[in-house]
Structures are given as C-alpha cells and as structure tokens.
C-alpha positions as CSV (number, residue, x, y, z in Angstrom):
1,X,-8.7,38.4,224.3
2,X,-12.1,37.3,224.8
3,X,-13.7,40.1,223.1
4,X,-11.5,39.2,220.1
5,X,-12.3,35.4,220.2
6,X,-16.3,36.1,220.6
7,X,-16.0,38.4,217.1
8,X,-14.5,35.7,215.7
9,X,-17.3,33.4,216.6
10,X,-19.5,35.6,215.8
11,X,-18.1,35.9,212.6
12,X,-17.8,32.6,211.5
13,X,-21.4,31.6,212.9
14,X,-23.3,34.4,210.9
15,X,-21.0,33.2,207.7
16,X,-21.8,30.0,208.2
17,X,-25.8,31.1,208.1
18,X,-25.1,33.4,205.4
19,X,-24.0,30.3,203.2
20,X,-26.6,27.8,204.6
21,X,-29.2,30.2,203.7
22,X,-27.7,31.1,200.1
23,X,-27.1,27.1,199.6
24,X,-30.9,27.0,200.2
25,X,-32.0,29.6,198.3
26,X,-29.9,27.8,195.3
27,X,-31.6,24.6,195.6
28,X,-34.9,25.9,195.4
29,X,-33.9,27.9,192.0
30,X,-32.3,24.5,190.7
31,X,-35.7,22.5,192.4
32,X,-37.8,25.3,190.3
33,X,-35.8,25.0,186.6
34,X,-36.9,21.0,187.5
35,X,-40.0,20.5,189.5
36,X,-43.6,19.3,187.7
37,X,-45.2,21.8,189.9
38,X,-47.9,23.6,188.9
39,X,-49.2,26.8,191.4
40,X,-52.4,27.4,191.9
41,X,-54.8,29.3,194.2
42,X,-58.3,28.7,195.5
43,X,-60.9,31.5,195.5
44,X,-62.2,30.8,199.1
45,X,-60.4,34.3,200.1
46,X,-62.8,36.3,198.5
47,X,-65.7,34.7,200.0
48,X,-68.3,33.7,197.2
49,X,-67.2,37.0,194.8
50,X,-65.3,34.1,192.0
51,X,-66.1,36.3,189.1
52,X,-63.6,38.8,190.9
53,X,-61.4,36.1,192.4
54,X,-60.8,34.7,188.6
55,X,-60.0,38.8,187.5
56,X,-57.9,39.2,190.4
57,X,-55.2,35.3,190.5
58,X,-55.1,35.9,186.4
59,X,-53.7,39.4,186.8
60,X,-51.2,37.7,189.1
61,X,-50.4,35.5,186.7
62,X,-51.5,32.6,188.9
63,X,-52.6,29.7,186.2
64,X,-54.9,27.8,188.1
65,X,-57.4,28.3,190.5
66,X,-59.7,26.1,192.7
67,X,-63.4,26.9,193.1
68,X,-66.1,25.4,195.4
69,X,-69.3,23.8,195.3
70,X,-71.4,27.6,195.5
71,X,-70.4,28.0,191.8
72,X,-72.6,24.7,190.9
73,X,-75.9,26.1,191.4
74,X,-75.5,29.1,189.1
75,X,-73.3,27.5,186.5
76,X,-74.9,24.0,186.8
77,X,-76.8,24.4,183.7
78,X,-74.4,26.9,181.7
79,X,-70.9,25.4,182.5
80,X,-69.5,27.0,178.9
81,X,-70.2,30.6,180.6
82,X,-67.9,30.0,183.7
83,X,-65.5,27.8,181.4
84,X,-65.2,30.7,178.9
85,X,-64.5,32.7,181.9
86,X,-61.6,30.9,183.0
87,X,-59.9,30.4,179.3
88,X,-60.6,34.5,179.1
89,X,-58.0,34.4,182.4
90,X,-55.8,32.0,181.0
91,X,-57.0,29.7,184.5
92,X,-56.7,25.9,184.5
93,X,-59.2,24.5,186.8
94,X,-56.8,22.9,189.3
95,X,-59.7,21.7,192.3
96,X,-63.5,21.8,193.1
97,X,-64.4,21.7,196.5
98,X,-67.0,19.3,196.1
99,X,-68.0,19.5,200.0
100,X,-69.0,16.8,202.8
101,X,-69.4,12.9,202.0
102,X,-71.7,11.4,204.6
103,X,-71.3,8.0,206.2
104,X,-75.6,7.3,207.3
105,X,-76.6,4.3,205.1
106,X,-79.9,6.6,204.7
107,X,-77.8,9.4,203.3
108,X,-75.5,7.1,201.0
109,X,-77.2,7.8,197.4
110,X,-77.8,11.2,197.8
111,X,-74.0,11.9,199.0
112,X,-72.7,10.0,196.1
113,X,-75.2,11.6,193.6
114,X,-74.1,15.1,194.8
115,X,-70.3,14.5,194.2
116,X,-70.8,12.7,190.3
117,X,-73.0,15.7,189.4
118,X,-70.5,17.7,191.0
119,X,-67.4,15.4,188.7
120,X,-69.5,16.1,185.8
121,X,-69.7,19.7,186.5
122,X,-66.1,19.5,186.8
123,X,-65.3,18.1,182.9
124,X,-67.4,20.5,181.6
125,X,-65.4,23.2,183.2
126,X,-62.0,21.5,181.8
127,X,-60.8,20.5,185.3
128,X,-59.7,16.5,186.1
129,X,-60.5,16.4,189.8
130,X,-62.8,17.1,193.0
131,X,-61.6,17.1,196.8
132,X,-64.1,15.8,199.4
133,X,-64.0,16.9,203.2
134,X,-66.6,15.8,206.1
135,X,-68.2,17.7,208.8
136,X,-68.5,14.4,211.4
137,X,-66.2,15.5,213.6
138,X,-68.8,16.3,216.9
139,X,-67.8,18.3,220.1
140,X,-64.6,17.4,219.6
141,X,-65.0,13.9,220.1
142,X,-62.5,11.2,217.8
143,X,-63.5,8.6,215.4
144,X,-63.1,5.5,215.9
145,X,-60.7,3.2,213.6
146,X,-64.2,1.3,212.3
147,X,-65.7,4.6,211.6
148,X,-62.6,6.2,209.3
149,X,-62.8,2.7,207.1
150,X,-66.7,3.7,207.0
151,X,-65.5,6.9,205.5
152,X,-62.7,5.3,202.8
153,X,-65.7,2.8,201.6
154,X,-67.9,5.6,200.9
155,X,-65.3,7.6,199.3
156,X,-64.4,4.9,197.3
157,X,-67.6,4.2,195.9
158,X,-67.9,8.1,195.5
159,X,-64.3,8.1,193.4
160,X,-65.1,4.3,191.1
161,X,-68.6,6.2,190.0
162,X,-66.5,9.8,188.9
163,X,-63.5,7.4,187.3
164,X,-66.0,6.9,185.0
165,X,-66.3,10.3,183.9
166,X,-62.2,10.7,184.0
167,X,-62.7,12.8,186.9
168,X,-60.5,11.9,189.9
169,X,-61.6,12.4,193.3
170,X,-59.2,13.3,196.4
171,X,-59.7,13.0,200.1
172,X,-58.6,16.8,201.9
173,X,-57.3,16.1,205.6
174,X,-59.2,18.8,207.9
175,X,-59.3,20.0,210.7
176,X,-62.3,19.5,213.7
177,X,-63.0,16.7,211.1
178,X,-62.6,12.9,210.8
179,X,-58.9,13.0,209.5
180,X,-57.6,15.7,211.4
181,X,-54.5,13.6,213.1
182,X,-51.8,11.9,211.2
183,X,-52.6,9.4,212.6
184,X,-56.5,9.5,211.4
185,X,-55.2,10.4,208.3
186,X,-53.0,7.1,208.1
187,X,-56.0,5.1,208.8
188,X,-58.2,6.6,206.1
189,X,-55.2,6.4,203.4
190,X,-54.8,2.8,204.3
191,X,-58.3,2.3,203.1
192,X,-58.7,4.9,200.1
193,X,-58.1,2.7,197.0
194,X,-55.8,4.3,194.7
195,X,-57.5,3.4,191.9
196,X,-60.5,5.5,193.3
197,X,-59.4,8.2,196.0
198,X,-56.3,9.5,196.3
199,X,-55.0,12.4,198.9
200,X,-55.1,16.2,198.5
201,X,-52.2,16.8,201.4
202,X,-53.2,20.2,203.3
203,X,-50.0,21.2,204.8
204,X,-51.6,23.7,207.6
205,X,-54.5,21.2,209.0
206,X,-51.8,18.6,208.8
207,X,-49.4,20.8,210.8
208,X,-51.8,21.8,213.6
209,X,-53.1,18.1,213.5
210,X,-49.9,17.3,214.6
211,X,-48.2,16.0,211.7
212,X,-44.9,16.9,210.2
213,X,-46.2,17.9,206.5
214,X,-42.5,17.8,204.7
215,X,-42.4,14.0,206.1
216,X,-46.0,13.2,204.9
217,X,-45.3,14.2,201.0
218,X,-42.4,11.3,201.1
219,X,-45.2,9.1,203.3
220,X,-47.7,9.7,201.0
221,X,-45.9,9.9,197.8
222,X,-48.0,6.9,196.1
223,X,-51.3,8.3,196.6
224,X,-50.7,12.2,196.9
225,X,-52.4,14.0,194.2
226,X,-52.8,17.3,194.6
227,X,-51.9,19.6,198.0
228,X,-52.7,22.9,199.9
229,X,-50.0,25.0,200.1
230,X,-51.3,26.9,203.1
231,X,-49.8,28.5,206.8
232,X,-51.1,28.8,210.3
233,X,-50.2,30.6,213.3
234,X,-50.3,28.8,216.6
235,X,-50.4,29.8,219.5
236,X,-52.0,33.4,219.0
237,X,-51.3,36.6,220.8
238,X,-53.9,36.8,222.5
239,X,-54.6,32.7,223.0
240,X,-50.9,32.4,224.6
241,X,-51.3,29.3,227.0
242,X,-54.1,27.9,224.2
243,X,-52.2,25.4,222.1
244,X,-55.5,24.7,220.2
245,X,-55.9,28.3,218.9
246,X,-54.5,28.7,215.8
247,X,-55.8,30.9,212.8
248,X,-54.4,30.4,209.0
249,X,-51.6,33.4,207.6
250,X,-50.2,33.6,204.6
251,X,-47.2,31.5,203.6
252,X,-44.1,32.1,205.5
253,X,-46.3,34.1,208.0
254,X,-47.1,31.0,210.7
255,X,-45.3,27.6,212.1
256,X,-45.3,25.5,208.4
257,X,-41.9,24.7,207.7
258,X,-42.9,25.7,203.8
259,X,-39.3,25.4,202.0
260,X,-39.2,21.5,203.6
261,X,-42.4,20.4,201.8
262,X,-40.9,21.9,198.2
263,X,-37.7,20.1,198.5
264,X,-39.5,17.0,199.7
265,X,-42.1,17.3,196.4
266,X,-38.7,17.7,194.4
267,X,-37.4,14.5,196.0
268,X,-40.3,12.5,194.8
269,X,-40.9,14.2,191.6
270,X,-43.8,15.4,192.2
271,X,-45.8,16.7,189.1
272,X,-49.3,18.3,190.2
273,X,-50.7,21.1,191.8
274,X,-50.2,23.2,194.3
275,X,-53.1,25.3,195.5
276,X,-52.4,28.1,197.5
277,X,-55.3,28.6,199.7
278,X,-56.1,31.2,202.5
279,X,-59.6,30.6,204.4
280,X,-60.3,34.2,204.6
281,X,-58.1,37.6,204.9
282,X,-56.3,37.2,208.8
283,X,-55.7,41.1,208.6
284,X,-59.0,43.7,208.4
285,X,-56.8,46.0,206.7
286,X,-55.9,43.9,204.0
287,X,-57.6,42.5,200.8
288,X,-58.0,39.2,199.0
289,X,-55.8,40.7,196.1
290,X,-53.2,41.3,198.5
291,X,-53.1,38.4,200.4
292,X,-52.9,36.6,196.9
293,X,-50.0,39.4,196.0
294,X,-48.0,38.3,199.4
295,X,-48.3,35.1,198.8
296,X,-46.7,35.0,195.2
297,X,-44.1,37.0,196.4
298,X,-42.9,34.2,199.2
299,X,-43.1,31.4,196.4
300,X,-41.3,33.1,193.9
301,X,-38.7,35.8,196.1
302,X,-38.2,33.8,199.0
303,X,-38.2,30.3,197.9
304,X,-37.6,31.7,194.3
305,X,-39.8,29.3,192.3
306,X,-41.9,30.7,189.4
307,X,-45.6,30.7,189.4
C-alpha cells in the first residue's frame, strides 16, 4: 500500500511541476508578444576584435550591440566608417562603455572631458547613451556613504554636460568597485539625479553583490535605463568553501534567477535594452560566436522571447 501511495505522490508532484513549468513557459511567450524589450549584446567577448564581433551578433540576428571605449581612438575622427558598419549589420548602438569617472578634484575636468567626447562619439555613431563604472574600489576596502555621494556629484555633472548633446549617461553597478553592494548601490541611486544619471542594472555583479536582481528592477523602476543581462557561477569547483569566487557563464548557466528579472521588467513595462554581456569565453573550448549562439538560444527556447 505504501508503494502504491508513494507513486501516487510521485505522480501528482511531477504533474504539478510539469504544469508550473508549462504555466511559466506561457507567461514568458505572452510577456514576449508584450514587452518593450529590446536584446542586445556587448562585444567585450571577443576581446578588442569589434569588426568581427559586429559580423558575428548581426548573423545572429542580435539588433543591437554595445561597444567600449577602445573603439574611440581609431574611429574618433571617422565615426561614419564604424556607423556605416553597424547599419551594414542592421546593429543599433544600444551602450558605450565609456570607462572610469574619477572622484580627485585634480582629476575632475579631465574625467568629465573624456566622457562628453566620449557622448559626442556616441551621436555620431546613432547611439543615445554611455554607462560609466569606477575602479576606486582598493584592497578590498568599502566606501564610505560621503564618498559614494562624491561619486553621484561627479556623475551628475558628467550626465547635465552630455544631456546637452541628447546623450544620456547611466551608472553600471560593479563588482570590486564603489557600488558593488545593494546597499552601495542604494546610496549612489539616492544621489544620481534623474534628470542627469540614471542606472544601467547589471543583474550578475548585483547578484554576487548580494542583491536580489528581480527585486531591484521593481526598486529601481524610476531610474533604470538600460541593464546587463548577464550569469555567474558561485561558488566554483575548484573554490568550494570560497563564497567570493565566482566567474561569469552564460545565461541560465550560474545562480541568476534570469526568468524573475523578465517577468519583473514585464511588470513595470519596461521598454529599453537588454544587453547580453559575457566578460570573456568561461570555456577554452568554446568561441565568442558560440557563447553568443547559447545565449540566444536560452532567451528565445527557454524563456521563449524573440531577439
């Protein structure tokens, strides 16, 4: 009789999962018919080679990408070349990773210079926005509150300059930098003004900070502007007892509850990009194509949401 009676569990339990999991699958094809947003990918994967990284997300049928500050210096002074690039590809320019914004008074004009010639590179190239990181983050050590609301003013002077040129600029939470807690991140949102800064959300850094990244879209609704759609593994094999190891995967690959953060940007309407980014290839064996190639097959098999 027991044998009978643990079937019949069994039964209804793996029904039960069978329709949870079909009832999810068949809000994510209702969020995709509805949702404003707009998939993109970043060309960090293939490590400086954009030329190839615009060939290869086009032939995906990827329709945005974001590039970094490297392709400034050799397009600087011929931004039609690298625009006529992208239209060849069909690729909206959906980010520039504009790089570091410094908080040293003695550094304050030539960090704000960088990132307006940096916005201006950006109209020219048909894009409408620039993400900013730092690298102040030392040995580990935390900022203080004072010092994040040194950060927002700086940022903000940075974004009411490049408003100017109808380019928007966007804070990027990071990782072993100022803003790599939620609760760092709170503080520096508190201060961003709206009108100047607003928040590219990276859900993996935001996840190993320690942050829930489904809850932060909802948070953040007000101010969120663009956001990394982006896994990471933690703990690693070989790092078992090392919660502070963690390396980034492709989506559906690590702990970044990914279906969440779509339903929550369907329950704010959110209309925007999502870049798809991968630091570099986490497996030798495979390429930057293919990494792209497993990650368009997660968003639109899995989660079944059309690029």
């Amino acid at each position: 009789m027991q044998a009978i009676v643990n079937r019949r569990q069994f039964l209804t339990t793996a029904g039960l999962s069978a329709l949870v999991l079909a009832a999810r699958t068949n809000l994510l094809a209702d969020t995709a018919k509805k949702s404003g947003l707009k998939i993109g990918y970043s060309g960090i994967t293939w490590g400086g080679k954009d030329e190839q990284a615009i060939k290869d997300l086009s032939s995906l049928g990827y329709k945005g990408i974001q590039l970094r500050a490297n392709t400034f210096a050799p397009y600087k002074t011929k931004p039609s070349e690298l625009k006529a690039l992208l239209d060849q590809h069909q690729l909206k320019l959906a980010m520039f990773s504009s790089g570091n914004v410094e908080v040293d008074p003695a550094k304050f004009d030539s960090t704000v210079d960088m990132h307006v010639a940096h916005a201006s590179f950006v109209k020219a190239l048909g894009g409408s926005a620039f993400q900013m990181t730092n690298s102040l983050r030392k040995n580990g050590q935390a900022p203080t509150t004072e010092e994040l609301k040194k950060l927002a003013r700086v940022m903000n002077e940075i974004g009411k300059q490049t408003a100017d040129l109808g380019v928007q600029a966007t804070y990027h939470n990071h990782m072993k930098q100022w803003g790599e807690t939620p609760e760092e991140v709170d503080v520096l949102v508190q201060e961003m003004n709206p009108k100047y800064v607003r928040l590219l959300l990276d859900i993996a850094h935001y996840k190993q900070g320690g942050g829930d990244p489904a809850k932060a879209v909802v948070q953040y609704k007000d101010v969120l502007h663009t956001l990394h759609l982006k896994d990471t593994k933690s703990p690693l094999p070989d790092k078992p007892d090392d919660p502070k190891a963690y390396k980034f995967v492709e989506l559906g690959q690590g702990n970044v509850d990914v279906p969440a953060v779509f339903a929550a940007l369907e329950k704010i309407k959110f209309k925007g990009w999502g870049v798809v980014e991968l630091d570099g290839v986490p497996d030798p064996n495979k390429t930057p194509l293919q990494c792209a190639q497993i990650n368009k097959d997660y968003i639109t098999k899995t989660l079944n949401f059309p690029l």
